[in-house]
C-alpha positions in Angstrom: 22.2 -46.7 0.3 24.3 -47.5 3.2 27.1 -45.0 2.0 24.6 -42.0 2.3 23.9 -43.5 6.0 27.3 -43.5 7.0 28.2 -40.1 5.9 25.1 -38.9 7.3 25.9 -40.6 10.5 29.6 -39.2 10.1 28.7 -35.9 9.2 25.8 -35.4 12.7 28.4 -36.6 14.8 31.4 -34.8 13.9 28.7 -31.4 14.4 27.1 -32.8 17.4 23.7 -32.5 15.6 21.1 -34.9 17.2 18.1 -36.3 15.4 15.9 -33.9 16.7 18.4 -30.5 16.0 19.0 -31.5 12.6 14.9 -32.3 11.9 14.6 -28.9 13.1 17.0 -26.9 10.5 15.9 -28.7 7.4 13.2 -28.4 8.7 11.1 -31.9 8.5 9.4 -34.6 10.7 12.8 -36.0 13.3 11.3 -39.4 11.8 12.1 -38.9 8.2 16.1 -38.0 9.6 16.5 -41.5 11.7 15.1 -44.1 8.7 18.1 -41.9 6.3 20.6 -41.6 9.2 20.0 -45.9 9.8 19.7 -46.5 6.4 16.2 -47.9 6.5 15.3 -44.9 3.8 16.8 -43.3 0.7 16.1 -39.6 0.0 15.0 -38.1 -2.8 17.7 -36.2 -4.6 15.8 -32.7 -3.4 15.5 -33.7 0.7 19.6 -35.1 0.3 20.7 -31.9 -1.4 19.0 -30.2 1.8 20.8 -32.3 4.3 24.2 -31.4 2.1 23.4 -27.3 2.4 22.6 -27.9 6.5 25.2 -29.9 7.2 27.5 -27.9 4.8 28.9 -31.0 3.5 30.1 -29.7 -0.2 28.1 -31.8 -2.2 29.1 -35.1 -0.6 25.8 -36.4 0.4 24.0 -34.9 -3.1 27.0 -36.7 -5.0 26.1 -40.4 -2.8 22.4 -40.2 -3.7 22.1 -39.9 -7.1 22.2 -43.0 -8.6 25.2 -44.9 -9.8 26.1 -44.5 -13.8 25.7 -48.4 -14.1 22.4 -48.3 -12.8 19.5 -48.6 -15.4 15.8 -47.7 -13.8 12.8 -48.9 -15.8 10.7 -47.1 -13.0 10.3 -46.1 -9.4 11.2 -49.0 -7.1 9.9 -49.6 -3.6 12.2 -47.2 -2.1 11.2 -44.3 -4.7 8.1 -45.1 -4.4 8.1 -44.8 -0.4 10.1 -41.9 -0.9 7.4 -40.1 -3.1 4.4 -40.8 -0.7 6.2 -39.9 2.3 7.2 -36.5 0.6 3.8 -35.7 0.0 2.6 -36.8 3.8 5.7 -34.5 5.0 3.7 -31.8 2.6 0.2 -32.5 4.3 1.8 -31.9 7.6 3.4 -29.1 7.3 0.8 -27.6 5.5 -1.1 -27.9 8.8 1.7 -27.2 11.3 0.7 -24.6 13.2 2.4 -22.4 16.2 -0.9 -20.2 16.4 -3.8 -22.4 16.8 -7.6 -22.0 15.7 -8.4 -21.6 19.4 -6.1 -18.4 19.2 -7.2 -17.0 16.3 -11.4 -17.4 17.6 -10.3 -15.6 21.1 -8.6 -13.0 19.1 -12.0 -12.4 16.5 -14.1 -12.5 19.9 -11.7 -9.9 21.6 -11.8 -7.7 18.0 -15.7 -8.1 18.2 -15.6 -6.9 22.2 -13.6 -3.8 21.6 -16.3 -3.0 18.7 -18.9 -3.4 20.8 -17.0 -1.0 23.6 -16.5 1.7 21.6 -19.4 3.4 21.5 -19.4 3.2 25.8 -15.8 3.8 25.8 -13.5 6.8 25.7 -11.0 6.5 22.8 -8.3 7.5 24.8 -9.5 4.3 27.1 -9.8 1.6 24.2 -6.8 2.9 22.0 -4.2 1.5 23.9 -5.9 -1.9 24.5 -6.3 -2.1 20.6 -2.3 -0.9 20.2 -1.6 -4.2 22.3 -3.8 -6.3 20.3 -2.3 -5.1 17.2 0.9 -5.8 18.5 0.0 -9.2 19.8 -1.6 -10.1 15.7 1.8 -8.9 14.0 3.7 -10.8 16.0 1.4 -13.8 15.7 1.7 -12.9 11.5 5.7 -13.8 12.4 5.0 -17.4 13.8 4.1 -20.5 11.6 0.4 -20.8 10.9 -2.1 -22.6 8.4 -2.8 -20.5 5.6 -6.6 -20.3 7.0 -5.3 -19.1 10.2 -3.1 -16.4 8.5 -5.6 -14.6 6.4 -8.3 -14.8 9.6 -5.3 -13.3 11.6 -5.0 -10.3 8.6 -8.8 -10.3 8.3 -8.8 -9.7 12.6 -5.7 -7.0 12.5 -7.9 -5.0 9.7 -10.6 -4.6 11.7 -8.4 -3.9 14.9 -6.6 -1.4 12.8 -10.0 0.1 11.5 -11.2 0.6 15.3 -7.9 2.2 16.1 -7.9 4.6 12.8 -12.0 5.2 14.0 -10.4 6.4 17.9 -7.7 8.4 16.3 -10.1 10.2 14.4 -11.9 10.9 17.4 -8.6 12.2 19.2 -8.0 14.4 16.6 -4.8 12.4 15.8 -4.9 12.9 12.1 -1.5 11.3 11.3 -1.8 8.0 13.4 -5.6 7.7 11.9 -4.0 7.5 8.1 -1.5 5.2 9.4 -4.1 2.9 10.8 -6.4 3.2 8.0 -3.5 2.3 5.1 -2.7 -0.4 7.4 -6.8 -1.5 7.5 -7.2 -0.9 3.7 -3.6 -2.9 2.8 -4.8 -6.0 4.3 -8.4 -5.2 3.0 -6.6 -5.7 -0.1 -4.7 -8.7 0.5 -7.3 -10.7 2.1 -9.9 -9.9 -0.6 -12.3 -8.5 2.3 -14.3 -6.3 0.6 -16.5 -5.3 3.4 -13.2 -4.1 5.6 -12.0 -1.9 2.2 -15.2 -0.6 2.4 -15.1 0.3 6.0 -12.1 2.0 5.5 -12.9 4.1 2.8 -16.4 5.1 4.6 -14.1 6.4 7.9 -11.3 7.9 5.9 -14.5 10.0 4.2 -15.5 10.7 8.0 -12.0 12.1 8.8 -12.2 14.2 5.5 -15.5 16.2 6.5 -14.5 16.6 10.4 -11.5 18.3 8.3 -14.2 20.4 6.2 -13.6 19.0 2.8 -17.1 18.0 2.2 -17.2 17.8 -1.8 -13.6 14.9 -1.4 -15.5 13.0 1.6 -18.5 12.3 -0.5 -16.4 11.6 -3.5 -14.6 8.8 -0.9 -18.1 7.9 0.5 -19.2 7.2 -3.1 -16.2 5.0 -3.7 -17.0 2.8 -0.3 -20.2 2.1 -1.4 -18.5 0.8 -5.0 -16.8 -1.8 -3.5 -19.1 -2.8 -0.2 -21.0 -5.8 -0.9 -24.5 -4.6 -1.9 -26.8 -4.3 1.4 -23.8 -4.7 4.0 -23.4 -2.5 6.8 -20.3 -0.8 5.2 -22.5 0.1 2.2 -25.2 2.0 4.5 -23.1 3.5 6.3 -20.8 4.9 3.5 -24.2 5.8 1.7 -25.5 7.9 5.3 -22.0 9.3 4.9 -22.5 10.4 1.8 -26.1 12.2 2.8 -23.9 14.1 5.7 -21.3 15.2 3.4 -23.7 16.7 1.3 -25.9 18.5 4.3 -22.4 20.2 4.8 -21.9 21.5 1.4 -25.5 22.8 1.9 -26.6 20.7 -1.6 -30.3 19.8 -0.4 -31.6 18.0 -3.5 -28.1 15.3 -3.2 -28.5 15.3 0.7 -32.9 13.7 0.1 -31.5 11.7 -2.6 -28.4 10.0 -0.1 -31.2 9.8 3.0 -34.1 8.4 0.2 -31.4 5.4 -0.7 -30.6 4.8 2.8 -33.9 4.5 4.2 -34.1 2.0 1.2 -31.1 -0.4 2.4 -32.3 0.1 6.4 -35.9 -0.8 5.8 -35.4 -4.5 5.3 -33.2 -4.9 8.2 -33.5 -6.8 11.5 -32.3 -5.5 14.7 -28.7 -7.8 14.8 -28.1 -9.9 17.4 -25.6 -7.3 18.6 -26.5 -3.7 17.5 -23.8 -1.9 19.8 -21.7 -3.6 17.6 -20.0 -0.3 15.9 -19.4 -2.2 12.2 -23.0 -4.0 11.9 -25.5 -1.4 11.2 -28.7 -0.9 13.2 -31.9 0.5 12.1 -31.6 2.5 15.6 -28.9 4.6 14.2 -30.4 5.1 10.7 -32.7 8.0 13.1 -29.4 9.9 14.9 -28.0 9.9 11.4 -31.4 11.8 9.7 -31.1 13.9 12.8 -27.9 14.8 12.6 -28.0 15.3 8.5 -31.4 17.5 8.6 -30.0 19.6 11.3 -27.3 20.4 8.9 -29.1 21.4 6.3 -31.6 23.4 8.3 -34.1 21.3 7.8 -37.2 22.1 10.8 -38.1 17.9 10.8 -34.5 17.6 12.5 -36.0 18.5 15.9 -39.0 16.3 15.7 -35.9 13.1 14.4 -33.2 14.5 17.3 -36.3 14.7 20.3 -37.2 10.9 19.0 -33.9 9.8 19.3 -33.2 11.0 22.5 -36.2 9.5 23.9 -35.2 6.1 22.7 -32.0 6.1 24.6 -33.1 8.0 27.8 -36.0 5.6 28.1 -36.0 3.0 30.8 -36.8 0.1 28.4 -33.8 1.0 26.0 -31.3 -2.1 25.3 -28.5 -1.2 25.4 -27.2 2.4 26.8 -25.3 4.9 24.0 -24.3 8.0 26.0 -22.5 9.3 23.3 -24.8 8.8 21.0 -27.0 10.9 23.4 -24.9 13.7 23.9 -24.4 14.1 19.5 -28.3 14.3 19.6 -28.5 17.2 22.0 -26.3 18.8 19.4 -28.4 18.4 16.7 -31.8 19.0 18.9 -29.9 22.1 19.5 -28.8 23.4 16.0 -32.2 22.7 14.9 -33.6 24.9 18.4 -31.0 27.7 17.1 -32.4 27.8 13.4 -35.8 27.8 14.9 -34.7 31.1 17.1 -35.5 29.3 20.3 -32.2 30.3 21.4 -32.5 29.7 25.1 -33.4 26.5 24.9 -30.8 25.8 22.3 -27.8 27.0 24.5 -29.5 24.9 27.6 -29.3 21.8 25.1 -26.0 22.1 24.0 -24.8 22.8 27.5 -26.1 19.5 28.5 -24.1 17.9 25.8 -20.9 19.6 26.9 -20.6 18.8 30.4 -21.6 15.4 29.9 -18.2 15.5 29.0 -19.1 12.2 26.5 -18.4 14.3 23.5 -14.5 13.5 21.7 -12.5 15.6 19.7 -13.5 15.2 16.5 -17.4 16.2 17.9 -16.0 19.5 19.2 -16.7 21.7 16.2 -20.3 20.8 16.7 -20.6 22.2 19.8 -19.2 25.2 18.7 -20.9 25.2 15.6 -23.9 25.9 18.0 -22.4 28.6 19.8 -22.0 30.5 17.1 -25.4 30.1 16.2 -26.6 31.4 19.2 -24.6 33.9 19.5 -24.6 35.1 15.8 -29.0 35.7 16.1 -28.3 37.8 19.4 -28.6 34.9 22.2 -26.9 34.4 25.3 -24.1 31.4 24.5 -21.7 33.3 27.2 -22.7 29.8 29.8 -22.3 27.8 26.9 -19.0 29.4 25.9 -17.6 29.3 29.2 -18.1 25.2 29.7 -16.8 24.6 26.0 -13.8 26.4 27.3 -13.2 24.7 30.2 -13.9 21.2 29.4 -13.5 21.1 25.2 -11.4 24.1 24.1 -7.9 23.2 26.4 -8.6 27.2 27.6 -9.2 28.0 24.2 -12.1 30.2 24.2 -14.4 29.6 21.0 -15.7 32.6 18.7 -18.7 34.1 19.6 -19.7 36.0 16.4 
């Protein structure tokens, strides 16, 4: 087809188009573009109509390769034949073209993975902006040419970075850019088919929900993560201690047992992960802070005995790996349960501790002064309390003492 050639050749010149610019607008391999521009292939009717649209040639180089009206084909000839397995070659290849890499995507699961790990050692107000980058980093990444296995690991990886960021927006208080990050978590959850992420979504959105004091809609939300978390995960004990918690809060003791019973039942079995600071792989370590934490909320006396253990595990010497905050939540609960107890005193002295720590966020504030109000309501002194709360929690804010 040395007519197509010609005009080809014609056609590049007259818009100083090289080999290489023209490969690059159809787009396809610069190889396929020098056997049509010399002649030494035909193109199929599809990859000439192409060349036509590019190099706005109206219809000239469709018209000069279909074949002539004379011409009677019993089958596909050499050149067809060539044609047809290089097309599906030029498929292969771009199917695995790539601007991203597999080496990218791994550093940017391992960097997720780090940032999961940091948070509970970490202020929010720290890791959120290191996560914002991240984020930023993955969309634009989502923009570039990638494998389809590279794209949905790249989704999979912003999810869980938009998850983490949703999980320190909570903790801000920053109620708005936490539903923003947690449609954005739940969206690709969807896309991707990663149930495990949906589920993790759901399970913090029900966290936001009770720090907001709708108890009876965060265990409704904690009942629909554990629906869709694959049975046993981490996202399905979590969502199910969730649950238990939102229940302590509505004061319903019977469904609170019933949540704790069923996740003592999906903790049992587990092994200590390889990395338990890890904030989205569940530990039997937390499994205690969350009984703690749930008893103490329903005035149950065993909370001190479950708040005094945990504490001992993470202030002792031979502790893996150091959770301060977690330390600081269980001084509140050691010290609600103090406060129900009437050991008032001692209950004020706790929570004090947990204050000037300073280790406690935003959305742990109400706790504290869920305490002073508990000392103060049965007649203790919570003025020492009340007065760090208001310096270091409360923005000057001082908190009721009745």
């Amino acid at each position: 087809m040395t007519g197509f050639a010609d005009a080809l050749r014609a056609l590049m010149d007259e818009r100083g188009l090289s080999v290489s610019a023209l490969a690059s607008q159809m787009p396809c391999d610069k190889a396929l573009v020098s056997r049509y521009r010399s002649g030494h292939q035909s193109p199929s009717r599809r990859m000439a109509e192409r060349l036509d649209e590019v190099l706005e040639a109206d219809g000239q180089l469709a018209a000069l390769a279909r074949p002539g009206s004379a011409r009677v084909v019993t089958g596909p000839g050499p050149a067809e034949a060539a044609d047809d397995e290089i097309a599906a070659l030029e498929l292969a290849r771009r199917a695995a073209a790539s601007d991203v890499g597999a080496a990218t995507v791994d550093r940017l699961e391992q960097a997720a993975d780090s940032m999961a790990i940091a948070y509970h050692s970490t202020g929010p107000a720290v890791l959120l902006p290191r996560l914002r980058r991240y984020l930023g980093y993955v969309t634009d990444l989502l923009d570039a040419r990638a494998t389809l296995t590279e794209r949905r690991r790249l989704m999979v990886t912003g999810g869980w970075l938009s998850l983490l960021a949703a999980t320190c927006a909570v903790d801000l208080g920053r109620d708005d850019a936490a539903a923003a990050h947690l449609a954005t978590a739940a969206q690709l959850a969807r896309e991707t088919g990663h149930a495990e992420l949906g589920a993790w979504a759901l399970e913090t959105r029900a966290w936001q929900i009770l720090v907001g004091g709708d108890y009876r809609r965060a265990a409704a939300i904690s009942q629909g993560a554990q629906q869709i978390a694959p049975p046993g995960s981490s996202a399905h004990i979590q969502a199910t201690a969730q649950e238990g918690r939102a229940w302590a809060r509505l004061g319903d003791t019977r469904e609170t047992l019933a949540a704790l019973r069923r996740t003592e039942a999906l903790v049992s079995p587990l092994a200590v992960p390889d990395q338990p600071e890890h904030h989205y792989r569940y530990d039997p370590g937390k499994q205690e802070a969350y009984i703690a934490t749930t008893l103490a909320w329903i005035g149950d006396p065993a909370a001190e005995g479950h708040a005094r253990q945990v504490l001992a595990g993470l202030e002792s010497p031979a502790a893996d790996v150091p959770r301060p905050r977690r330390a600081a939540s269980a001084r509140l609960d050691l010290a609600l349960a103090l406060a129900a107890s009437g050991r008032l005193d001692e209950a004020a002295g706790t929570a004090l501790d947990a204050v000037t720590s300073r280790l406690l966020v935003p959305s742990t504030y109400w706790r504290a002064e869920e305490v002073i109000s508990a000392v103060a309501g049965a007649g203790g002194d919570a003025r020492q309390l009340a007065e760090a709360y208001r310096q270091i929690c409360a923005d000057g804010k001082p908190p009721a003492l009745t």
